[in-house]
PDB file as gemmi writes it, atoms N, CA and C in Angstrom:
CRYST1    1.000    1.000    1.000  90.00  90.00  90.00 P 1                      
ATOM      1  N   UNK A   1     -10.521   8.097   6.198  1.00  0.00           N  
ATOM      2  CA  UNK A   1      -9.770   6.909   5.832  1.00  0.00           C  
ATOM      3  C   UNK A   1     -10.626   6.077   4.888  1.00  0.00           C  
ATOM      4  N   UNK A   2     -10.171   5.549   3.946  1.00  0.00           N  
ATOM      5  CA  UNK A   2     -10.646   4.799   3.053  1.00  0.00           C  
ATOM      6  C   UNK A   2     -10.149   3.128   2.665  1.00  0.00           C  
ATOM      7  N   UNK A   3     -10.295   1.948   2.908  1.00  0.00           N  
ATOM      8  CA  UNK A   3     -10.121   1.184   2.376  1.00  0.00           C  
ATOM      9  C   UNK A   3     -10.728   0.198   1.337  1.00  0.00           C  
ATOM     10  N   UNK A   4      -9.765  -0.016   0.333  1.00  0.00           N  
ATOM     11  CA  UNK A   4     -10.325  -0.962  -0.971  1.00  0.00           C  
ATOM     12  C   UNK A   4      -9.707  -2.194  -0.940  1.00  0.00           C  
ATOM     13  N   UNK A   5     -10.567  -3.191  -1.297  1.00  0.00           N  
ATOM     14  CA  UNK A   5     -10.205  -4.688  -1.319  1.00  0.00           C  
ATOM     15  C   UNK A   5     -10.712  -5.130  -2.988  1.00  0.00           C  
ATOM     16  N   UNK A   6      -9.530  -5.764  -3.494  1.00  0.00           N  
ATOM     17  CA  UNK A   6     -10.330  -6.532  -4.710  1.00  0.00           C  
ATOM     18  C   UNK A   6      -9.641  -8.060  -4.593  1.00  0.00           C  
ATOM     19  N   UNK A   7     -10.345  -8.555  -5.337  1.00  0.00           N  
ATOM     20  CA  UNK A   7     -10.499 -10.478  -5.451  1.00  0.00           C  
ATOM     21  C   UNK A   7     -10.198 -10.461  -6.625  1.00  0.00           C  
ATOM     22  N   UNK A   8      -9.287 -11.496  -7.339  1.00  0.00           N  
ATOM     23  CA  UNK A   8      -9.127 -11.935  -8.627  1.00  0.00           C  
ATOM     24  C   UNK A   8      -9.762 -13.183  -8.479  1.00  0.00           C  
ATOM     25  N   UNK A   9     -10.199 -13.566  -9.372  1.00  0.00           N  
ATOM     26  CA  UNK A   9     -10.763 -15.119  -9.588  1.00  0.00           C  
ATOM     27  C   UNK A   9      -9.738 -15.436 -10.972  1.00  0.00           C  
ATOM     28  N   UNK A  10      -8.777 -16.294 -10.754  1.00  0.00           N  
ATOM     29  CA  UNK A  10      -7.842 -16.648 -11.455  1.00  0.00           C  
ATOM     30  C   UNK A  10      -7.696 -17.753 -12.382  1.00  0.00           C  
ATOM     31  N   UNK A  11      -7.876 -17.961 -13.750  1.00  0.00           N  
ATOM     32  CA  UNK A  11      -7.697 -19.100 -14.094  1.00  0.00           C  
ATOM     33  C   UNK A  11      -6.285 -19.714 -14.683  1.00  0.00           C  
ATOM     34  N   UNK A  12      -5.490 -21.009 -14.398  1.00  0.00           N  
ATOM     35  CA  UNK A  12      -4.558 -20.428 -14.465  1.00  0.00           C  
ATOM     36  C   UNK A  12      -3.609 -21.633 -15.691  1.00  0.00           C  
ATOM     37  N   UNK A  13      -2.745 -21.627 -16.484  1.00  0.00           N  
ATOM     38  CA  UNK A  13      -2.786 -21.728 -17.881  1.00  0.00           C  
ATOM     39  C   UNK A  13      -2.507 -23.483 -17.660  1.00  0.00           C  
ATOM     40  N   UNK A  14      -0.887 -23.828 -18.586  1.00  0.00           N  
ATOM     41  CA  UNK A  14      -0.444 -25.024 -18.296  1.00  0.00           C  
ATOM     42  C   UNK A  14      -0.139 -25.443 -17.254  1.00  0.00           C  
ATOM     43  N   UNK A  15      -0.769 -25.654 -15.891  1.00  0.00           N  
ATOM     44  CA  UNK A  15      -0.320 -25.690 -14.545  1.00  0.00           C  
ATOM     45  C   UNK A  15      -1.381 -27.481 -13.914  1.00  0.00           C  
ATOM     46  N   UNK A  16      -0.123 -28.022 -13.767  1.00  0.00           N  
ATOM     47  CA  UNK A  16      -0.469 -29.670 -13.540  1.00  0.00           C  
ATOM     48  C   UNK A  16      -0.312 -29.840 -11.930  1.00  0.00           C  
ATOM     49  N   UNK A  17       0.397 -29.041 -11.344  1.00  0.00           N  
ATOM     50  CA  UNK A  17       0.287 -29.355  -9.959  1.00  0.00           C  
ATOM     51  C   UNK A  17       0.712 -28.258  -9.090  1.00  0.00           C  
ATOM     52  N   UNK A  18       0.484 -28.350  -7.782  1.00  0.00           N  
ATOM     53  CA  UNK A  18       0.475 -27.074  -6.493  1.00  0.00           C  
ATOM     54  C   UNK A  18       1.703 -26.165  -6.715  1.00  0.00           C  
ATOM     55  N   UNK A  19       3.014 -26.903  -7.261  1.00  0.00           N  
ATOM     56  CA  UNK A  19       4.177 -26.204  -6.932  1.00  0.00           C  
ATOM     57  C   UNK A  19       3.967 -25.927  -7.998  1.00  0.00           C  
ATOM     58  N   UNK A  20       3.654 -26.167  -9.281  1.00  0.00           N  
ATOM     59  CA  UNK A  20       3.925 -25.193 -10.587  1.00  0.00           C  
ATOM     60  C   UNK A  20       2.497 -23.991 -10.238  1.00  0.00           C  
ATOM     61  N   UNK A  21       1.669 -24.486  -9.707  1.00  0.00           N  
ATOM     62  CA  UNK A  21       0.502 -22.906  -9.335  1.00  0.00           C  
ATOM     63  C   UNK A  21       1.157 -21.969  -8.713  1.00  0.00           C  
ATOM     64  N   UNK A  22       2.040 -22.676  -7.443  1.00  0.00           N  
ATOM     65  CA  UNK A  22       3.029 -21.308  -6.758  1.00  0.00           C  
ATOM     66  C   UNK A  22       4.094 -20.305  -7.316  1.00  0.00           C  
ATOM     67  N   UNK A  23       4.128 -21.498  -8.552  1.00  0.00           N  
ATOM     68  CA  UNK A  23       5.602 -20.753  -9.224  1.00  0.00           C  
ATOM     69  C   UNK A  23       4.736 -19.552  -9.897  1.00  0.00           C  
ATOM     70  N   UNK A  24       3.410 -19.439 -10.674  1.00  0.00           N  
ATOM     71  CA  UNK A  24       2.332 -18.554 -11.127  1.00  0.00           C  
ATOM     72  C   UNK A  24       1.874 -17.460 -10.169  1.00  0.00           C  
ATOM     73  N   UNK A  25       1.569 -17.923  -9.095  1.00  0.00           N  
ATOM     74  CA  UNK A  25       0.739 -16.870  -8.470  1.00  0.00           C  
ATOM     75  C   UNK A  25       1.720 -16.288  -7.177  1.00  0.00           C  
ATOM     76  N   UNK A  26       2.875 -16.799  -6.790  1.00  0.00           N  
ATOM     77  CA  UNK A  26       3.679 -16.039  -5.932  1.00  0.00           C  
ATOM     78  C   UNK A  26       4.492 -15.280  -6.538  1.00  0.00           C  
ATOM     79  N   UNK A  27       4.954 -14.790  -7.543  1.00  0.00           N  
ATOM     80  CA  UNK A  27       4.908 -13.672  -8.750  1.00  0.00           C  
ATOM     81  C   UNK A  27       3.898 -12.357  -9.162  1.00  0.00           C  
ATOM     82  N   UNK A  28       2.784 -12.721  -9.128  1.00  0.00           N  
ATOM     83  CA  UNK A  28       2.029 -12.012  -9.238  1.00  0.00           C  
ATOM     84  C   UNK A  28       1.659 -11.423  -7.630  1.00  0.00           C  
ATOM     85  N   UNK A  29       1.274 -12.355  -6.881  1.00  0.00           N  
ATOM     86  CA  UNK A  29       1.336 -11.107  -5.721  1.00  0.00           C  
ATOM     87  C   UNK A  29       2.677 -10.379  -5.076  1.00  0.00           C  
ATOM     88  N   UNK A  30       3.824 -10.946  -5.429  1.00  0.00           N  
ATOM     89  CA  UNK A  30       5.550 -10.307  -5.389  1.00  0.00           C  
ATOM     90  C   UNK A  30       4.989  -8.657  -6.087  1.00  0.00           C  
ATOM     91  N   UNK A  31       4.561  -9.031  -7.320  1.00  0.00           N  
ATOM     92  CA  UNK A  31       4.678  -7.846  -7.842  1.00  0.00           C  
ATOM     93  C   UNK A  31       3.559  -6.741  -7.827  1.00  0.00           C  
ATOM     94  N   UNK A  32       2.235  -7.103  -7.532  1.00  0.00           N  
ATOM     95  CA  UNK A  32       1.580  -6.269  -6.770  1.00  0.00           C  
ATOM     96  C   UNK A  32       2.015  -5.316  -5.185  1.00  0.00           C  
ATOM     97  N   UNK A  33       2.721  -6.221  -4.093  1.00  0.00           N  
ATOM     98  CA  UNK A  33       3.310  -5.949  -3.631  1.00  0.00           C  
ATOM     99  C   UNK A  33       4.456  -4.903  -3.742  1.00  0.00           C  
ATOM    100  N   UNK A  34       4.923  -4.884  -4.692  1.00  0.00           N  
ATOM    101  CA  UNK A  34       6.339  -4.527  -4.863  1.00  0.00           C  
ATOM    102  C   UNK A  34       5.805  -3.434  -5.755  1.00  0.00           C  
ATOM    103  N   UNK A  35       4.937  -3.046  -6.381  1.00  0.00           N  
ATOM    104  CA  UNK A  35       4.907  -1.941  -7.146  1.00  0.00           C  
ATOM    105  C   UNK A  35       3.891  -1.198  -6.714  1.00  0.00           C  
ATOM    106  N   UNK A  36       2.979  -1.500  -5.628  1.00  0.00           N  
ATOM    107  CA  UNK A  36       1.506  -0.605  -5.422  1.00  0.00           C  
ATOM    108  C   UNK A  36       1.705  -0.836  -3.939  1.00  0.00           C  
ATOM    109  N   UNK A  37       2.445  -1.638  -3.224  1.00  0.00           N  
ATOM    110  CA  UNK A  37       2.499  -1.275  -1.510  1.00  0.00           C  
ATOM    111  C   UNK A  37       0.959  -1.656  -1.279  1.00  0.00           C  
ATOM    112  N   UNK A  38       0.678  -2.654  -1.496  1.00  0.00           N  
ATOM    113  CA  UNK A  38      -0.563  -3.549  -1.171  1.00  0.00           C  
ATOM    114  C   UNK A  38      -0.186  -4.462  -0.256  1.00  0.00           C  
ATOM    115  N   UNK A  39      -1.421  -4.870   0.321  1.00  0.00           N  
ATOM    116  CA  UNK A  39      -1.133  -6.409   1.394  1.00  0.00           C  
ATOM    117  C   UNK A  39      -2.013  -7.656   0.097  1.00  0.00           C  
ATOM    118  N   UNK A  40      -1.437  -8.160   0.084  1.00  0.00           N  
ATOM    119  CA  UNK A  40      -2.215  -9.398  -1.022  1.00  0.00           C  
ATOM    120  C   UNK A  40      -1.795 -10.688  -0.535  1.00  0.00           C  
ATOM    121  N   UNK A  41      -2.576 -11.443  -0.990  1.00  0.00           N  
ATOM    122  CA  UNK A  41      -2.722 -13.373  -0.603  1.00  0.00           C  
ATOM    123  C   UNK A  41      -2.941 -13.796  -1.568  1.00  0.00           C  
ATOM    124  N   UNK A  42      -2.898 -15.400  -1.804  1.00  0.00           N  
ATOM    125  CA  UNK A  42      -3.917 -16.206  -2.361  1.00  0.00           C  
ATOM    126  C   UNK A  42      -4.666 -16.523  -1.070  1.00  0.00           C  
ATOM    127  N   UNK A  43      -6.357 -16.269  -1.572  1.00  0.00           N  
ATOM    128  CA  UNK A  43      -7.036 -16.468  -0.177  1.00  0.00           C  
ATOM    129  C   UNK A  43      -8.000 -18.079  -0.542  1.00  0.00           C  
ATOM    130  N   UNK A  44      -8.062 -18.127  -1.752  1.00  0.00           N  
ATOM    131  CA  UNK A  44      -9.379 -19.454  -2.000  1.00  0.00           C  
ATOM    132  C   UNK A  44      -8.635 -20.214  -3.032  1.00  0.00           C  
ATOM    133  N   UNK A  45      -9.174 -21.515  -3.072  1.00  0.00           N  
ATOM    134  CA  UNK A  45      -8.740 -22.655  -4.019  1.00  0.00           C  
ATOM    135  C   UNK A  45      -7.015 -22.953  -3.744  1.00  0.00           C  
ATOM    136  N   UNK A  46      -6.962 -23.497  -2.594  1.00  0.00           N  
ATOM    137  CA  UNK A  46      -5.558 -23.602  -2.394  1.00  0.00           C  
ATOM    138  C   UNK A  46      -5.170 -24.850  -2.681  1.00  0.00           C  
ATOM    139  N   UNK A  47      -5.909 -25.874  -2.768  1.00  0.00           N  
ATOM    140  CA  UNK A  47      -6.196 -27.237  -3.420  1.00  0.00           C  
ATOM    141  C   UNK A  47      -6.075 -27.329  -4.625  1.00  0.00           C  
ATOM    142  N   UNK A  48      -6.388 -26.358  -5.194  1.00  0.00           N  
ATOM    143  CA  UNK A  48      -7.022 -27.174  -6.862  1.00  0.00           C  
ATOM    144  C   UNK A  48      -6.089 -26.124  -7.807  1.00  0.00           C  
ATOM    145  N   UNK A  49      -4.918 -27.132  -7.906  1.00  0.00           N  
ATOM    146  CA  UNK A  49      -3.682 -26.710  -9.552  1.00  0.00           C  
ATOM    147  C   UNK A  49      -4.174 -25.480 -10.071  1.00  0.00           C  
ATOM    148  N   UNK A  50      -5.011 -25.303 -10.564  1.00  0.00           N  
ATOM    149  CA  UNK A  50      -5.734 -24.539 -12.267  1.00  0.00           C  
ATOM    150  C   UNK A  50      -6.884 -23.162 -11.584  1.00  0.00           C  
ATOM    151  N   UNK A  51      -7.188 -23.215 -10.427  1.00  0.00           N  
ATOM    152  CA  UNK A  51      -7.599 -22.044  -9.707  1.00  0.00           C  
ATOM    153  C   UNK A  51      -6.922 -21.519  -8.794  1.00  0.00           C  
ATOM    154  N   UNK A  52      -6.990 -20.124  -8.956  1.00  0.00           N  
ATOM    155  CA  UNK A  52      -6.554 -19.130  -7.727  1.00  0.00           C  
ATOM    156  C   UNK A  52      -7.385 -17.925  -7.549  1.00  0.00           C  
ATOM    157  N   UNK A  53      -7.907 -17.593  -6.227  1.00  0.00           N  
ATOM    158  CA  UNK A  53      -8.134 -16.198  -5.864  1.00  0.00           C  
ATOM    159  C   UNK A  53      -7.101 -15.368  -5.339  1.00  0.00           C  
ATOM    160  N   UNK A  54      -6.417 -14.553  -5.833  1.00  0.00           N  
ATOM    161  CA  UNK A  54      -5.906 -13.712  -4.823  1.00  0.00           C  
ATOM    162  C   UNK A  54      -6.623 -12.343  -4.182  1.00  0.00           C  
ATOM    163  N   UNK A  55      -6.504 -11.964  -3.410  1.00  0.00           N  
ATOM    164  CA  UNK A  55      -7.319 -10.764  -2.863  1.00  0.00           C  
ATOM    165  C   UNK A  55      -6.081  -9.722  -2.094  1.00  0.00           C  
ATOM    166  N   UNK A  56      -6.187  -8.755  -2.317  1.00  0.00           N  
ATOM    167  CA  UNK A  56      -5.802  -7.500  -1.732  1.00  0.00           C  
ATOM    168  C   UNK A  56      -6.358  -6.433  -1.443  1.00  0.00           C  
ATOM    169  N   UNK A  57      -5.282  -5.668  -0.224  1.00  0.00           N  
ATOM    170  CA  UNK A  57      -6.544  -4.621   0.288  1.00  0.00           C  
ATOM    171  C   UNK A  57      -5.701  -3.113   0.733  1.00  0.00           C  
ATOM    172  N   UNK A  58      -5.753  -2.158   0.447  1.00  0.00           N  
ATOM    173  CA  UNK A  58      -4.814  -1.052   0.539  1.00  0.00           C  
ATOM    174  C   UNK A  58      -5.963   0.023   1.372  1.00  0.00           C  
ATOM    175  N   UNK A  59      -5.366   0.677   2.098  1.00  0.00           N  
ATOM    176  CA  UNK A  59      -5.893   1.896   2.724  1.00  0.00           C  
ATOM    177  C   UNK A  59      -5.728   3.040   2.219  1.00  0.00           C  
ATOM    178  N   UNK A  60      -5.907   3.983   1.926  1.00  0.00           N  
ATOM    179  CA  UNK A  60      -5.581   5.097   2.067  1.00  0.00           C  
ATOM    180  C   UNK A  60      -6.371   6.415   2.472  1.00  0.00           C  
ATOM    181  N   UNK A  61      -5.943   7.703   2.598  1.00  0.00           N  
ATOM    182  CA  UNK A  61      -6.518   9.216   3.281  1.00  0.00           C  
ATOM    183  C   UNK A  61      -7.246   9.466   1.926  1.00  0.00           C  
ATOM    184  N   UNK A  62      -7.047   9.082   0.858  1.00  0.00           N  
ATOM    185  CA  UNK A  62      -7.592  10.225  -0.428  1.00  0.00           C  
ATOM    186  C   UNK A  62      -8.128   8.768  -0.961  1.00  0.00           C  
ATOM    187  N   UNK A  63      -9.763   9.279  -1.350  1.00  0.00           N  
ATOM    188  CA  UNK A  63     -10.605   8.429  -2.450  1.00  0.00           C  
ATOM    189  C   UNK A  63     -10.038   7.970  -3.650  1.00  0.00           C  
ATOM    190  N   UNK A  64      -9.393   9.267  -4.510  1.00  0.00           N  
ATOM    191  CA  UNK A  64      -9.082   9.037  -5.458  1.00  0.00           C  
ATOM    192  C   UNK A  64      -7.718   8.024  -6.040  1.00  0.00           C  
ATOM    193  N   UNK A  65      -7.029   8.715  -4.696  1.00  0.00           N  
ATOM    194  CA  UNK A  65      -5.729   7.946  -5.268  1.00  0.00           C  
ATOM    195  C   UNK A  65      -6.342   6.256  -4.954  1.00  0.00           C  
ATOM    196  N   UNK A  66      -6.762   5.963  -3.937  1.00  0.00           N  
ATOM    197  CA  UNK A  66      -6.969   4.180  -3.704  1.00  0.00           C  
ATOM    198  C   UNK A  66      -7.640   3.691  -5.161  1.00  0.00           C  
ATOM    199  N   UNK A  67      -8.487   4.814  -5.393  1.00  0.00           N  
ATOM    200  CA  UNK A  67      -9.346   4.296  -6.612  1.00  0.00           C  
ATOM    201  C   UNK A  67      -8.020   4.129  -8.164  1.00  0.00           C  
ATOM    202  N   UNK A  68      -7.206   4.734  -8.193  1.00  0.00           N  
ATOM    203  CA  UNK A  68      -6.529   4.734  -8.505  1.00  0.00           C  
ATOM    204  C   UNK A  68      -5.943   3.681  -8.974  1.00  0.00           C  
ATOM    205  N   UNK A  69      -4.904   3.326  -7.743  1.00  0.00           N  
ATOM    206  CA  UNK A  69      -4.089   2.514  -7.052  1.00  0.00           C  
ATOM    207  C   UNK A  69      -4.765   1.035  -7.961  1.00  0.00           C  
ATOM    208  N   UNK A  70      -6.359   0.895  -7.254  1.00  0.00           N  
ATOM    209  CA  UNK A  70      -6.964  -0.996  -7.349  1.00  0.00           C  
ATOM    210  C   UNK A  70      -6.843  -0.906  -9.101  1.00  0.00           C  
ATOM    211  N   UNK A  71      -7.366   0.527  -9.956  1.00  0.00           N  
ATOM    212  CA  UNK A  71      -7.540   0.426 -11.459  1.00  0.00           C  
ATOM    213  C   UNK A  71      -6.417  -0.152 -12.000  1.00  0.00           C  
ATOM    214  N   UNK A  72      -4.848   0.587 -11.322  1.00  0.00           N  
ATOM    215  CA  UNK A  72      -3.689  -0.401 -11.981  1.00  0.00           C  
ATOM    216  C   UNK A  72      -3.296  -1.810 -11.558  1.00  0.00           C  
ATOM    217  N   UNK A  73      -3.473  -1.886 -10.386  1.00  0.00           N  
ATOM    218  CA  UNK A  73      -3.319  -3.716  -9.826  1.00  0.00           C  
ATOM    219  C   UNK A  73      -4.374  -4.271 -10.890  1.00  0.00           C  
ATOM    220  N   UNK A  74      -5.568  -4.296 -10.890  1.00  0.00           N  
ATOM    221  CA  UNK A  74      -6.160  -4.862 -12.009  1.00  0.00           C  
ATOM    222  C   UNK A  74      -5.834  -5.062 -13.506  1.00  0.00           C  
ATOM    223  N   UNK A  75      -5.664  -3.661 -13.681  1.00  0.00           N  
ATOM    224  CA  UNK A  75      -5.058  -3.702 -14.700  1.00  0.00           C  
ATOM    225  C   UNK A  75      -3.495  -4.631 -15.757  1.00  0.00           C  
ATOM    226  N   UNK A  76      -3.135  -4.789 -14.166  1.00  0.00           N  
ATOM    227  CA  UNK A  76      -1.503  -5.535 -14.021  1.00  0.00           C  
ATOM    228  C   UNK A  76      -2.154  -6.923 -13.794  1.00  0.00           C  
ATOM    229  N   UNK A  77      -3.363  -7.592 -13.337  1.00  0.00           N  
ATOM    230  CA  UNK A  77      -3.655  -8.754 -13.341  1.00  0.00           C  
ATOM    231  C   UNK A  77      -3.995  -9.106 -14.506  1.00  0.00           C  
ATOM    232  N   UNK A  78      -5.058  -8.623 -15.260  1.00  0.00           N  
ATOM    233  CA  UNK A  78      -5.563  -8.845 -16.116  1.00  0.00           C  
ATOM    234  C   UNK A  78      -4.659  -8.856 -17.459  1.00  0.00           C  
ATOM    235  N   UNK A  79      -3.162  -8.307 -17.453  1.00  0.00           N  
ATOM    236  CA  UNK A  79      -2.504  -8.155 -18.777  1.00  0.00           C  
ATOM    237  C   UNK A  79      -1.698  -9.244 -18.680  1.00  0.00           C  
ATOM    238  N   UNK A  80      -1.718 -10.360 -17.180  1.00  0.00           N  
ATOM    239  CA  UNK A  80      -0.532 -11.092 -17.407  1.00  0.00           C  
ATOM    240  C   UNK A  80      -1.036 -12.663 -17.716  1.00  0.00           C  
ATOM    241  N   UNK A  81       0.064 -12.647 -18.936  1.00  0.00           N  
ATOM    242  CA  UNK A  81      -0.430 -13.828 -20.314  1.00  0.00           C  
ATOM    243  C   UNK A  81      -0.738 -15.339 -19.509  1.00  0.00           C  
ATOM    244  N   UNK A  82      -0.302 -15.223 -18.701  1.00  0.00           N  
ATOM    245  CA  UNK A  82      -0.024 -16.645 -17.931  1.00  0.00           C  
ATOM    246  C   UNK A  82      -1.606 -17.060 -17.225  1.00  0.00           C  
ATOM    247  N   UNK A  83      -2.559 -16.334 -16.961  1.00  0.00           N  
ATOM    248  CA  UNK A  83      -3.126 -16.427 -15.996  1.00  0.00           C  
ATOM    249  C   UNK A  83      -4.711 -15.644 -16.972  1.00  0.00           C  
ATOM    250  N   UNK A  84      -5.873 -16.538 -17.011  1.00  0.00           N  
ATOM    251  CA  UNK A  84      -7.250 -15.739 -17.050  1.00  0.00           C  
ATOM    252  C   UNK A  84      -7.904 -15.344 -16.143  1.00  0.00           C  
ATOM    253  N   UNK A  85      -8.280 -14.167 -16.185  1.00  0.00           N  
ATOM    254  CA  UNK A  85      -9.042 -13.059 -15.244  1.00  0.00           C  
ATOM    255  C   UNK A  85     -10.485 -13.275 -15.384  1.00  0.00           C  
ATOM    256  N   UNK A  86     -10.975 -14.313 -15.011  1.00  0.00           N  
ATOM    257  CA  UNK A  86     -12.540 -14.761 -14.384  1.00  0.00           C  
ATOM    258  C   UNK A  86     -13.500 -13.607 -14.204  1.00  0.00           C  
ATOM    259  N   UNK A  87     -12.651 -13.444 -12.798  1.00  0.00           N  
ATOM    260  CA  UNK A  87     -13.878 -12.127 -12.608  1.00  0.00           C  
ATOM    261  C   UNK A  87     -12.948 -11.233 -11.559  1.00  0.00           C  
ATOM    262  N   UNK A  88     -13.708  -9.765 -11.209  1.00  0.00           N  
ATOM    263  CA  UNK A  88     -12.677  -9.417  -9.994  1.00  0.00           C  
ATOM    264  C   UNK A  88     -14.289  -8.774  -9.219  1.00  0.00           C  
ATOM    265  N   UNK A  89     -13.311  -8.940  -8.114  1.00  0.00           N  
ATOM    266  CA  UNK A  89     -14.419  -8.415  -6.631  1.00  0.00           C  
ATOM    267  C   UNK A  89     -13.939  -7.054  -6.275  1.00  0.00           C  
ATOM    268  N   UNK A  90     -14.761  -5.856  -6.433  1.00  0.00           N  
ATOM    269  CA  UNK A  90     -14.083  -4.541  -5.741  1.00  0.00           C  
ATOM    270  C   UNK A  90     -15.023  -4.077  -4.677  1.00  0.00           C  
ATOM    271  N   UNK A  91     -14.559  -3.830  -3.574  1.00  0.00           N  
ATOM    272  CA  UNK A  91     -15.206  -3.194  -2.495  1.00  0.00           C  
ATOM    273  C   UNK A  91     -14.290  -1.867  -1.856  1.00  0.00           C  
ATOM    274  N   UNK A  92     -15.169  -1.070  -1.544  1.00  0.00           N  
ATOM    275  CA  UNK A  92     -14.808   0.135  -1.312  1.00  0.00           C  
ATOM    276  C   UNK A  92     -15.493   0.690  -0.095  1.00  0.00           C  
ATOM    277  N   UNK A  93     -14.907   0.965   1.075  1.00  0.00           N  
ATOM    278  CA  UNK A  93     -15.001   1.754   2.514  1.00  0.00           C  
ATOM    279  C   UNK A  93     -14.513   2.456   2.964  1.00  0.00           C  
ATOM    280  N   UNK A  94     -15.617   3.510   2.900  1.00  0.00           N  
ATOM    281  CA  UNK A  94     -15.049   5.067   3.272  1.00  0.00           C  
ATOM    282  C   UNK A  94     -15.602   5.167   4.716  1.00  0.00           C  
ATOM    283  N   UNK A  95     -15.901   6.575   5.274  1.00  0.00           N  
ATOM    284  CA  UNK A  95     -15.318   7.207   6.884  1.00  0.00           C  
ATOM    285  C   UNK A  95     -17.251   7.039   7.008  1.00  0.00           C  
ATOM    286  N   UNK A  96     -17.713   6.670   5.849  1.00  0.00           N  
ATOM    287  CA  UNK A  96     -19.251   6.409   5.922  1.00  0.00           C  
ATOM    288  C   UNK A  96     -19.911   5.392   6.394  1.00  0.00           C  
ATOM    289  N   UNK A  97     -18.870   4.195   6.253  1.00  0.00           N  
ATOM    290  CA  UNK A  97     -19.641   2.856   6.440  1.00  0.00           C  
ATOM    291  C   UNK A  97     -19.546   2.472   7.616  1.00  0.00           C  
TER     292      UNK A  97                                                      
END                                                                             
């Protein structure tokens, strides 16, 4: 069994207050969700308009495919115009750790 977790550190564009951040980032984890069968949050900066972390974490039997799997969620974070991609956190646990 293998599980991967990654962190977005989010910066996030014309966004003046909490409900316009939700309208941004509950979209983006909808659609992580909805296209890769991930568990995802916003986990940090739940206070502050103009930051978001979201973090997600998927299991799977095969290395490759999870490795897979986090390359396109990233990939799908990082292309969407609305939002700068800071930094991302990847961790990876296999049947070793």
């Amino acid at each position: 069994m293998y599980v991967g977790t990654l962190s977005f550190d989010l910066l996030l564009g014309d966004v003046h207050s909490l409900k316009e951040k939700r309208s941004v980032v509950r979209p983006i984890i909808a659609e992580l969700q909805r296209k890769y069968a991930v568990s995802a949050a916003e986990v940090e900066h739940m206070n502050l308009h103009r930051r978001a972390v979201v973090g997600l974490a998927l299991v799977s039997g095969d290395a490759g495919h999870l490795s897979d799997v986090l390359d396109r969620c990233e990939r799908l974070v990082a292309g969407r115009p609305e939002v700068e991609l800071l930094s991302v956190r990847r961790r990876f646990h296999g049947d070793d750790d």
